[in-house]
Structure formats: structure tokens, C-alpha cells
C-alpha positions in Angstrom: 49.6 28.6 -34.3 45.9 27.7 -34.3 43.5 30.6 -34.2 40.1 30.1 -32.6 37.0 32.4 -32.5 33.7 32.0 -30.6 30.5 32.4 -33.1 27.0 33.0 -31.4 24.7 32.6 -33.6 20.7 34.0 -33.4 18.5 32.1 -35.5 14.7 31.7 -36.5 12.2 29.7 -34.2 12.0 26.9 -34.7 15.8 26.7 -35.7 18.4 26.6 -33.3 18.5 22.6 -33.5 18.3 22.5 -37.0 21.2 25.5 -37.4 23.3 23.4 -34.8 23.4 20.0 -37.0 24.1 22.2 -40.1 27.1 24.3 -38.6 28.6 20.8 -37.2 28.8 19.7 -40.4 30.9 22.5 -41.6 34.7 22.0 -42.0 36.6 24.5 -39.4 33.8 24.2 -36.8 35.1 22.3 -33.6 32.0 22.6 -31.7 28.9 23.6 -32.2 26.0 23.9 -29.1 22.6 24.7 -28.6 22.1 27.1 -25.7 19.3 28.1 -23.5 18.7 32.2 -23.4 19.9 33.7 -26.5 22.2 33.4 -29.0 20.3 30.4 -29.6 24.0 28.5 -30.5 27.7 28.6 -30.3 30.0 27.6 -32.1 34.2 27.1 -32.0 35.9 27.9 -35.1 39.3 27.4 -36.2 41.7 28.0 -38.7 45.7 28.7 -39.1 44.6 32.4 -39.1 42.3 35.1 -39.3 41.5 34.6 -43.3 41.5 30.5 -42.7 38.3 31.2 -40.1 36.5 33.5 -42.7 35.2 30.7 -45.0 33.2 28.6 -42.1 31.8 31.6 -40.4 30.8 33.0 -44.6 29.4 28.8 -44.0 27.3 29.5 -40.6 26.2 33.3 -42.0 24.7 31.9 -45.2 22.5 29.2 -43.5 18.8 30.2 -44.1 18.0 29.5 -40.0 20.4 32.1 -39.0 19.6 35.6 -38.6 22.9 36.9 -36.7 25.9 36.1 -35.4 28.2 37.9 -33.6 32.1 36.7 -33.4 34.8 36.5 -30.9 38.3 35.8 -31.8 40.3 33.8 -28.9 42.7 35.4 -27.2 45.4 32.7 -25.9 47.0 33.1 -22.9 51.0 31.2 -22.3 50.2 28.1 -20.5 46.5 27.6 -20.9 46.4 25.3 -24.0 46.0 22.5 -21.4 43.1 23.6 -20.5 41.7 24.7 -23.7 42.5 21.2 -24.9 40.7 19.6 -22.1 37.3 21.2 -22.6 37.4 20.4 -26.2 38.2 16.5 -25.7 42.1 17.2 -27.1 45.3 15.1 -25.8 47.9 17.5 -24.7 51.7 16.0 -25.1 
């Protein structure tokens, strides 16, 4: 079972666009976003499990634009992969 977590990430100004084309570029990020408001980005990371997810959020916490992040693992609830595969662009059978 996939494992997903939800990294915001706080970064120097100017930065946030810079961090967010860095952290898409890291293998186990989904999506990365810049936001309005802070944390100046999100991203979606995923991994088989828990220890598969530490080495792209180790990835985002060492880039030299980010000062913070703070990380949500995903909680799945039965029957809402469909819609979890709809927001990120995914074909469900």
C-alpha cells in the first residue's frame, strides 16, 4: 500500500519558486505547489512506507531555500482512493 504525506515547506524570500522547481525534481515527490499565505509550498510525497518517504523529505529539508517544513502523513480512508486519484491526474481501474 502506497503511503502519502503532505510536506509544507517555509522558505527564504525570494525562494518559494525556486524551492518548488527544486522539490519537483526530487524522486518520491508527486506534487509540489507554490502557495499564497504561508508555508510558502506543498508538497505530496510518497513511498511504500514510512522509511521509503524519509529520503525525499531528508531531499526537500536539505535544500538551501528552505527554512522549515512541517509534515503530514495521509491518513486513507476505504473508498476514497477515487478521489485521491482524481486530484492527482491518476486513472482508477
Amino acid at each position: 500500500m502506497v503511503v502519502q504525506a503532505y510536506v509544507f515547506v517555509t522558505t527564504r524570500n525570494p525562494g518559494p519558486r525556486a524551492a518548488c522547481r527544486a522539490i519537483r525534481k526530487i524522486p518520491g515527490v508527486v506534487r509540489a505547489d507554490a502557495l499564497f499565505g504561508g508555508p510558502a509550498v506543498i508538497a505530496i510525497v510518497e513511498g511504500q512506507d514510512l522509511a521509503e518517504m524519509d529520503a525525499p523529505i531528508d531531499a526537500i529539508v536539505q535544500l538551501p531555500m528552505v527554512i522549515d517544513t512541517e509534515t503530514h502523513v495521509v491518513r486513507q480512508i476505504e473508498g476514497e482512493d477515487r478521489v485521491r486519484d482524481r486530484i492527482l491526474g491518476r486513472r482508477s481501474p
